[in-house]
N, C-alpha and C positions, 0 to 999 in steps of 0.2 A: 301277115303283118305281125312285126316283133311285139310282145308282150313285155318286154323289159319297158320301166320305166327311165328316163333321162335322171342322169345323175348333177345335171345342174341345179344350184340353187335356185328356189325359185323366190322372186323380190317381196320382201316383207307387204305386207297389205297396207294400204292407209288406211286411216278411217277418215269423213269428210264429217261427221256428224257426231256430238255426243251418244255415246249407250248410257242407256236411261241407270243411275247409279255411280256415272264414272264423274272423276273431279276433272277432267282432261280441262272441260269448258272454264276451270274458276282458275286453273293456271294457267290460260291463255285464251286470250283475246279472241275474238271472232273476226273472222277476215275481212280486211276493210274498216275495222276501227282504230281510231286515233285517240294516241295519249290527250290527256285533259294536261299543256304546259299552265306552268305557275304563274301569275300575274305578278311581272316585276315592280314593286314598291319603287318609289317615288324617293329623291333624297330627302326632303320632306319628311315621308310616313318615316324613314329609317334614322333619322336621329329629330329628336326634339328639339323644335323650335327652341335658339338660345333666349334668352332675356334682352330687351332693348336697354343699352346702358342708357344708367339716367343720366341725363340732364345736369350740367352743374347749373346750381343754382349761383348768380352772383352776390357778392356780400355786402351787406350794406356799410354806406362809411363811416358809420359809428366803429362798426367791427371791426376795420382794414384800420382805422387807424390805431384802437387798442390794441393790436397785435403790433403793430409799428412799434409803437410806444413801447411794448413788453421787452420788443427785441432789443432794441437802442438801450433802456435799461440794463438788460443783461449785460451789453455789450462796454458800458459804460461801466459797469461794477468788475467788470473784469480787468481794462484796463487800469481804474482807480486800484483795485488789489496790485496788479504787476509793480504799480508806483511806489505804495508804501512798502513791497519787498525792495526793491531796489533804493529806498531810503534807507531799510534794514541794512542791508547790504553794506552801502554807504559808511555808516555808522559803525560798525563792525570794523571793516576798514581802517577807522581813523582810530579804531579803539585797540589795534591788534596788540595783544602784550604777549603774544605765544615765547616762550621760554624762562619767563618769567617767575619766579617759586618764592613761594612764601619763608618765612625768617625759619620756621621749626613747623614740624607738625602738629595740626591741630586736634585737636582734643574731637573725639569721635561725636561728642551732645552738640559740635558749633558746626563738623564737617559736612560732607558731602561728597557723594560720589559723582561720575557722569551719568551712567545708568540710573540713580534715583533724582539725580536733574533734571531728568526731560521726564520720569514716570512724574514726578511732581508737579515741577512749573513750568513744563512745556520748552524745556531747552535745549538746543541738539548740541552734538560736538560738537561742530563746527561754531556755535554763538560763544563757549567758553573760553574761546580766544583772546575775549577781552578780560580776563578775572587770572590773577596769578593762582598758584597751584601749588601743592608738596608732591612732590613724588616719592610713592612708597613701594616697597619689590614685595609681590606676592608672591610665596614660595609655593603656594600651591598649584598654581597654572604658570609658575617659571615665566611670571609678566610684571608691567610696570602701575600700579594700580595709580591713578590723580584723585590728589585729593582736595574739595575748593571749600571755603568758609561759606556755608550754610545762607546767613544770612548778603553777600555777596549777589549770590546766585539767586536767592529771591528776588531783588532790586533788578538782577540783569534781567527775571523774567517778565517783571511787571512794565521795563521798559519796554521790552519786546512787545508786549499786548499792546500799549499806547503808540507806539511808532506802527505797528501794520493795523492801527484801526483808525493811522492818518494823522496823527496828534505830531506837531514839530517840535515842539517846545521839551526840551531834553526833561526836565522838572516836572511839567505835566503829563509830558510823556508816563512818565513814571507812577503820580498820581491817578491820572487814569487806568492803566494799566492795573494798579491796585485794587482800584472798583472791580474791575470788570471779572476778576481771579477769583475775588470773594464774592463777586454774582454767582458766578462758576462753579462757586467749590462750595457754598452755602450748607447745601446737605450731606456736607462729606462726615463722618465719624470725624471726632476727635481723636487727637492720638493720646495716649496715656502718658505722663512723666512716668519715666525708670529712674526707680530709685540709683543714686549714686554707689559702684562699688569699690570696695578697698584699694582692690588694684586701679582703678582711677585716680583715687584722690590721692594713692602713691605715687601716681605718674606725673600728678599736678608739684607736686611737692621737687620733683627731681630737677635739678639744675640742669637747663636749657645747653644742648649739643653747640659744639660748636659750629663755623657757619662754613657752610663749602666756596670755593671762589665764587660760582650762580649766585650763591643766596650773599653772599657781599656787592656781587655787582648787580643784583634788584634794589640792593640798599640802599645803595651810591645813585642810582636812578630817583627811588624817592625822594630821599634829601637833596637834590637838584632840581628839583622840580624847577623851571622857569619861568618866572613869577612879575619879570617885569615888562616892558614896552615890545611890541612887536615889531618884524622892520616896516617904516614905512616906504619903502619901495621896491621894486620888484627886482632882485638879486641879479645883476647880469650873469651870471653863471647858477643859476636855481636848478631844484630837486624836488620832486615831490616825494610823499610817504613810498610810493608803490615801487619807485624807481632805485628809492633808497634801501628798502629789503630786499630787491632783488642782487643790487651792485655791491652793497656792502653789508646784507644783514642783519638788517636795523630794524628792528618793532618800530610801531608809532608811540608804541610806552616810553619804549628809549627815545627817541625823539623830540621827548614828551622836556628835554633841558634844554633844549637849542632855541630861539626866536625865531619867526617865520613870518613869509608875509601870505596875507589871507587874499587869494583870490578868488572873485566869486566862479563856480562852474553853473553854469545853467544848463547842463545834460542829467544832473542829478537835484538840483535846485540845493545846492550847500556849499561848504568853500572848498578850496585845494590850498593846502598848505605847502607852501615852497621855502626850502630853505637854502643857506648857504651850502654849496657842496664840499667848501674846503673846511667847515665846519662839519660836515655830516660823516668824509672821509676822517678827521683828527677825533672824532666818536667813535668809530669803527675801530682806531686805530689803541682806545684809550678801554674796551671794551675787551679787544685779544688779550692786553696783558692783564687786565683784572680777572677775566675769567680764567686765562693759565696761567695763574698764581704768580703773579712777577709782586714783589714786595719790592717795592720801589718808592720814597717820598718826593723825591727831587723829581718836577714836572717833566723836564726836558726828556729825562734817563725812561722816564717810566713812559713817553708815546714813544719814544726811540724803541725802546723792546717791542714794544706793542705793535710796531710798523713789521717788523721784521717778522713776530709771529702771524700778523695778517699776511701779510704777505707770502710767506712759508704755506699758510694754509690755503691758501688760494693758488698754488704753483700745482699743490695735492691735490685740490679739486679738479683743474686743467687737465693736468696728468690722469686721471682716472676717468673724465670726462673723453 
C-alpha cells in the first residue's frame, strides 16, 4: 500500500458551533432565527393630525349692515369725485384761451411760471389753458419758457378747489376755494419781500415794445367782448365751442365776441353754447389776417385776405396731413 498522500484538496472544515472566544456568533445569526421587521406606522402616527377649520361664525345685522353702509359710502364718494372733475373738465372747456398772450411782459414780482403754478396752487398745465400768457425764449435750454400773471393764476386755483369740492356757483366757487387753500397752507412760512432792484425799476421805466400781430389780435378779442342779448333761438345751422376749434380754430376766448344760444346739456349738468357758423367761419376768417399782419381798415378788403390766408392755410395742413 502506497504511502504517498493524495494531492487533492481537501474541503475546508465547517464549523457548526461557536469556539469559545470567537465573534463568528455576533455576526451571524443562529440558524432558524428570524429578523425582528419594523412595525409600519399608520398615516396617522406619520403626519400630524391637521387642525379642524373653524367654523365661520355668522355676523350679526347690526355688523352686515355697517359694512353695507361703509361700502355704498365709498362708492358714492367716488362717484360724486368723478362728477366734479368732469365739472372741471366742463369749465375748462368753455374757458379755453390757449394762444392767447398777454400785451407785454410781465414784471417778474406780478409773474408766474407753470412749474411754480402747480408747486403753489395746485395747478397743472393742462388748467392754464384758461389764463393768457407771454412767451419768453430761454436761451439756456434753447425752449419757450410761459409766463402768466401771478395773481390770475391764484383765482384760477381757488376756483379749482371750489368746483372739485362741488360748489357750481362760478363766485362761490372761487370764495370757497379760497377758504379751503388757506385752511391748507396756514402753517406754511411766509415768503419775504425782495427788496426792489435798479435793473427792475429800469425796466419799469422803459417804454412798452411794440405789439406782435398775436398780441393785437388778444386785443381786438378783449375790446369785443360781447356784451349784449343772446340769440333766442336755436340757430338752424349751429356750432358749438368744440366743433369750432377743431373746423376752424377758434378758442372759446375768441368766441368769447359772437352771441350764442344757451342750451341746457344735462350729460354734464351746464349749458352748450351754439353759435352761428357763418359767424363763427367770418371770425376765423377775420383772425388769419390779423394775425398775418394784413393792415387793412376797409371791412370787406380785410376778411377778403383773411379768407384766402385761411384758406391757403388749410390747403397746407391737408397737404401735409
Amino acid at each position: 500500500m502506497s504511502s504517498r498522500r493524495s494531492g487533492r484538496a481537501k474541503a475546508p472544515v465547517k464549523y457548526t458551533s461557536d469556539s469559545e472566544g470567537s465573534d463568528f456568533g455576533e455576526k451571524k445569526g443562529k440558524r432558524g432565527a428570524t429578523k425582528a421587521t419594523p412595525k409600519k406606522r399608520t398615516k396617522a402616527e406619520q403626519e400630524p393630525a391637521a387642525e379642524a377649520p373653524k367654523k365661520r361664525t355668522k355676523k350679526d345685522p347690526e355688523t352686515l349692515a355697517a359694512e353695507h353702509k361703509e361700502k355704498a359710502e365709498i362708492q358714492e364718494a367716488k362717484a360724486e369725485k368723478a362728477s366734479h372733475k368732469k365739472a372741471w373738465d366742463a369749465w375748462l372747456e368753455m374757458s379755453d384761451a390757449s394762444g392767447a398772450l398777454l400785451d407785454e411782459e410781465p414784471s417778474k414780482d406780478v409773474s408766474i411760471t407753470q412749474t411754480d403754478a402747480n408747486k403753489k396752487y395746485g395747478v397743472k398745465k393742462e388748467d392754464l389753458i384758461a389764463l393768457k400768457h407771454f412767451e419768453k425764449r430761454n436761451p439756456v435750454y434753447n425752449n419757450t419758457i410761459k409766463l402768466y400773471l401771478e395773481e390770475d393764476v391764484r383765482k384760477l386755483g381757488f376756483r379749482k378747489y371750489g368746483i372739485l369740492a362741488g360748489v357750481n356757483d362760478d363766485e362761490d366757487a372761487v370764495k370757497m376755494g379760497e377758504e379751503m387753500w388757506a385752511e391748507e397752507h396756514k402753517d406754511d412760512p411766509e415768503e419775504e419781500e425782495k427788496p426792489e432792484t435798479p435793473a427792475k425799476a429800469e425796466k419799469k421805466t422803459k417804454a412798452p415794445k411794440a405789439k406782435t400781430p398775436k398780441q393785437k389780435w388778444t386785443a381786438y378779442i378783449d375790446s369785443h367782448a360781447f356784451s349784449g342779448d343772446n340769440l333766442s333761438e336755436e340757430p338752424e345751422k349751429g356750432i358749438n365751442q368744440s366743433d369750432s376749434k377743431t373746423k376752424y380754430g377758434l378758442q372759446p376766448k375768441e368766441l368769447a365776441v359772437l352771441a350764442y344760444f344757451p342750451k341746457p346739456n344735462p350729460k354734464y349738468n351746464n349749458t352748450t353754447k351754439l353759435f352761428k357758423e357763418d359767424q363763427v367761419q367770418e371770425l376765423a376768417w377775420r383772425k388769419a389776417a390779423w394775425v398775418g399782419g394784413v393792415d387793412e381798415e376797409d371791412e370787406e378788403k380785410l376778411l377778403a385776405k383773411g379768407q384766402e390766408l385761411y384758406e391757403a392755410e388749410k390747403e397746407d395742413e391737408d397737404m401735409e396731413g
